[in-house]
N, C-alpha and C positions, 0 to 999 in steps of 0.2 A: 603674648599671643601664641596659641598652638602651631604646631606645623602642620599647612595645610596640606591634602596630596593632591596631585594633580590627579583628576580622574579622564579627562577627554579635553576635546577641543569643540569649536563651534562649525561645525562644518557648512551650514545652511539657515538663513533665516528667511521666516517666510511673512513677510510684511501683514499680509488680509487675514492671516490667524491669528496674527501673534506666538507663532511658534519658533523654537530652534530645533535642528538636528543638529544632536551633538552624537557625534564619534566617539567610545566612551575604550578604555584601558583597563577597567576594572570594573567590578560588579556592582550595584546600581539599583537599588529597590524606591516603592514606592515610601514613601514621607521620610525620605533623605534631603538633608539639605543640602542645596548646593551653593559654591560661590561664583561669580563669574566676573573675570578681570578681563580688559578689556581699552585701549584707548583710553576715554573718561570715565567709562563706567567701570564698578566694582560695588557690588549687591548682593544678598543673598535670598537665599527662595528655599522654600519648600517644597518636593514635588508632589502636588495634588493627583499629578495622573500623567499617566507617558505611552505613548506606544512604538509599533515597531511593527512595520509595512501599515500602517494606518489600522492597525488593529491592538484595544488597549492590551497593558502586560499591566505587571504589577513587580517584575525583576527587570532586569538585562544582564549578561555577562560581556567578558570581555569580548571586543572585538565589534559588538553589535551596533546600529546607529539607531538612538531614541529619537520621536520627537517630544518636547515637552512646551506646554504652555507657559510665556514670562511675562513677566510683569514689566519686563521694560523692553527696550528693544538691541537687540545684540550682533555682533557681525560676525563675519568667517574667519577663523582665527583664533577668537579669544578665546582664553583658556579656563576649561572650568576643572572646578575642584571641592571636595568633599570637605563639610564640616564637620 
């Protein structure tokens, strides 16, 4: 299996959207995949769409916080990463 990089962490999740804010370390486009390990979960996603102050982007750089919609549900902490 490749080596994964860590790209952010989970910093927020927001139950009635199904969103996470993730704190991200490195740069961040739209239809990247991501992984996210976590407790029991470990999954991977696509990002269909992300924003940043609740207005959509189609990038991020480092340092920025996304929100992105997931398919499952995720907590504060786990750690995601670029496939």
């Amino acid at each position: 299996m490749a080596e994964k990089k860590e790209i952010g962490v989970i910093s927020n999740y927001f139950d009635h959207v199904k969103a996470a804010a993730i704190k991200i370390k490195s740069p961040l486009k739209k239809g990247d995949t991501l992984r996210f390990v976590g407790g029991t979960i470990d999954f991977e996603q696509k990002i269909e769409s992300m924003q940043i102050n609740h207005k959509p982007v189609v990038s991020a750089k480092k340092g920025d916080e996304v929100g992105i919609k997931l398919k499952k549900k995720v907590r504060k902490g786990y750690k995601v990463y670029k496939v």
